[in-house]
C-alpha angles and dihedrals in degrees: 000000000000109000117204140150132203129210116188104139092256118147097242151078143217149157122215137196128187106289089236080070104060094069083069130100108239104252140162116321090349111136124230140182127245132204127210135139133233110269136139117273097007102058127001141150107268114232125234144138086241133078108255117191128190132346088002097067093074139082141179155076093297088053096045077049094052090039088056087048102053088044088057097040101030107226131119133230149172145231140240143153112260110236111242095037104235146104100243127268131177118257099229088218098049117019091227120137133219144185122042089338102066090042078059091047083043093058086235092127139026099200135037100194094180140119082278121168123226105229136157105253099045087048084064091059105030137021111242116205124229107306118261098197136015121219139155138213115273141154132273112210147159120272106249118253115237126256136247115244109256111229094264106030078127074090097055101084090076127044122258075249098057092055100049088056093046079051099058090029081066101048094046094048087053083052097052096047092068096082127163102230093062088078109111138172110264089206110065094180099055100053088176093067119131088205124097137168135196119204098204094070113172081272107048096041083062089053096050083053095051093040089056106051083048098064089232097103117205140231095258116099126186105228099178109086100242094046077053095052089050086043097050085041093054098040088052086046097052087051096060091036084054102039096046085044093050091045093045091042085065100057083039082058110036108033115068116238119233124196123190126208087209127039096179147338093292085058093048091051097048092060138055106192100082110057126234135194153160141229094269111245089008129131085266106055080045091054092050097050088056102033138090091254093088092157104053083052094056101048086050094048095045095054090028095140087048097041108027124089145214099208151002094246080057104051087048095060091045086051091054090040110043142019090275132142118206122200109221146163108279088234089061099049094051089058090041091058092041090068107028118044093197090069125073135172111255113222124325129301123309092203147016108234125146131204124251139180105250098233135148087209124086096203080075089067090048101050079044097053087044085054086051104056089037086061089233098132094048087058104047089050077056108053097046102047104045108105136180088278134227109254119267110281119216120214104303087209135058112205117220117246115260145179102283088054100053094001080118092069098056087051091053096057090047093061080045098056098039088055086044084055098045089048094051086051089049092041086055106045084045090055086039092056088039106058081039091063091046095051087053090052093053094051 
């Protein structure tokens, strides 16, 4: 078997075996070529003071994965970097492919043991083997940057809603205040007087509402039973306003509030300020010509040298340097964000791909399938996409009080007012009869 590298600075990495090689079954000892570009934390040069050749230059969860394979089904194989540097994508003129996937059509390799999307079109022209990971498309996009505090964000902890009702809950309590039964005789000693007072005039019966929801009280005290119901229900009422608007004040005051220009892929594609693209002539240009999301298509195609990538290493920076979406594999991201906090993924996922080993061979899918139930895989993606971490993030937004959350309250003064009102009607039509019964005494 010939051995050779290349090193072009391309981006990506292959091994290769005689062509006269690849119509054989992989058996014992027999040596075969494997295909994989160069990606971070599938393959990458492995650092060291010393000089590394050959195989051992290389590191990552595609290698682990290759390392597991030949030990199941016994061959050997090299590495090298693939010419052009990419996956493999269809040119629309000419039908022709490139990438990793022509060097399979080519009989160069027998093996492309990549982050390599199965997809349609690339299954017509090559096998893939089980898939070894599942992923989806999702969008790679700056953290937000936190807000200033507006002037009166001390208004923020309860809804533009909230307030209105507390509002009119303070003007009907005043109203009701102002009950008739609270007239009395300011001269104890002279029954007979014609004179009376009340104490909750219009004015006053406003500043017994205001005392109370301040938490000051007043001098003014109801002394008729149904001015006492309204008073023991506002005063109820004040302590949960002020108790949900001092608890909610706090998370207002000490969590910083982020606000995104873009929640998901439907808002990407309504707008046209913030930039989007795609790896050029990767899976997912390929998933967006033939998809439902047309316009996000068109607006890549028609700005394809400005938005479009050559790499993945490219898109991120665009993404760290400019206002700049980029369009990845949802394992990528995930590394991406492990390792740098100013990144996030933006939504869920736009679409449902796994990864596969490009193979013309089926004992790859078995040895696959065998990784799988020994939990092997799940540890080496382990073991190559935990970071450091960025620290655990709260809720970067408190959410104002609204109705559904104290809507009870107002419901309960409410039922408060309306008794009160019921009692000051009975408390009238008791004094009414009373003073009836005593004019016909004294006649």
């Amino acid at each position: 078997m010939t051995q050779f590298f290349t090193h072009c600075g391309c981006t990506s990495l292959w091994v290769c075996k005689p062509y006269q090689a690849y119509i054989r079954h992989i058996s014992d000892n027999q040596s075969t070529c494997l295909l994989s570009p160069q990606e971070e934390p599938y393959v990458m040069f492995k650092k060291s003071d010393k000089p590394l050749y050959g195989n051992d230059r290389f590191e990552g969860y595609c290698i682990d994965l290759l390392r597991e394979l030949a030990a199941i089904l016994g061959f050997t194989y090299e590495i090298r970097l693939v010419e052009d540097g990419k996956y493999g994508a269809q040119e629309e003129s000419t039908g022709q492919w490139n990438g990793m996937i022509q060097e399979l059509m080519d009989h160069k390799a027998d093996l492309a043991v990549a982050p390599l999307a199965i997809t349609y079109v690339r299954e017509k022209v090559i096998d893939f083997s089980k898939p070894f990971m599942t992923l989806g498309i999702s969008i790679l996009y700056r953290k937000p940057n936190g807000t200033n505090p507006g002037v009166f964000s001390f208004l923020n902890p309860l809804s533009p809603d909230i307030w209105m009702y507390i509002l009119l809950a303070y003007l009907g309590v005043s109203c009701v205040l102002f009950s008739p039964y609270e007239w009395y005789n300011p001269h104890p000693c002279n029954p007979d007087s014609d004179v009376v007072e009340n104490n909750f005039t219009l004015l006053n019966s406003f500043w017994f509402g205001v005392g109370a929801l301040m938490q000051q009280g007043s001098e003014l005290m109801p002394k008729a039973l149904s001015t006492r119901i309204v008073g023991g229900i506002w005063w109820f009422f004040t302590l949960i306003i002020i108790s949900s608007y001092t608890a909610n004040l706090a998370a207002f005051l000490t969590v910083e509030r982020m606000e995104s220009p873009i929640d998901s892929a439907d808002d990407l594609a309504k707008q046209t300020k913030i930039e989007y693209g795609v790896v050029e002539d990767g899976a997912t240009m390929t998933f967006f010509k033939i998809s439902t999301y047309d316009k996000m298509w068109e607006f890549m195609s028609s700005r394809r040298h400005s938005v479009m990538v050559k790499s993945i290493e490219e898109g991120i920076e665009r993404v760290l340097t400019s206002d700049y979406a980029f369009l990845m594999e949802s394992t990528t991201i995930e590394f991406v964000t492990q390792r740098n906090c100013n990144l996030t993924q933006i939504g869920g996922l736009i679409d449902s791909k796994a990864y596969g080993v490009g193979t013309p061979m089926d004992k790859i899918t078995i040895a696959i399938l065998q990784l799988q139930e020994e939990g092997k895989l799940h540890m080496m993606k382990e073991k190559w996409w935990r970071g450091n971490g960025c620290p655990e993030e709260e809720n970067k937004e408190a959410s104002a009080l609204g109705v559904q959350n104290i809507g009870g309250i107002f419901i309960v003064l409410a039922a408060g007012l309306v008794l009160s009102v019921f009692v000051a009607v009975g408390e009238f039509l008791y004094k009414s009869k009373q003073n009836a019964q005593l004019e016909k005494l004294n006649q």
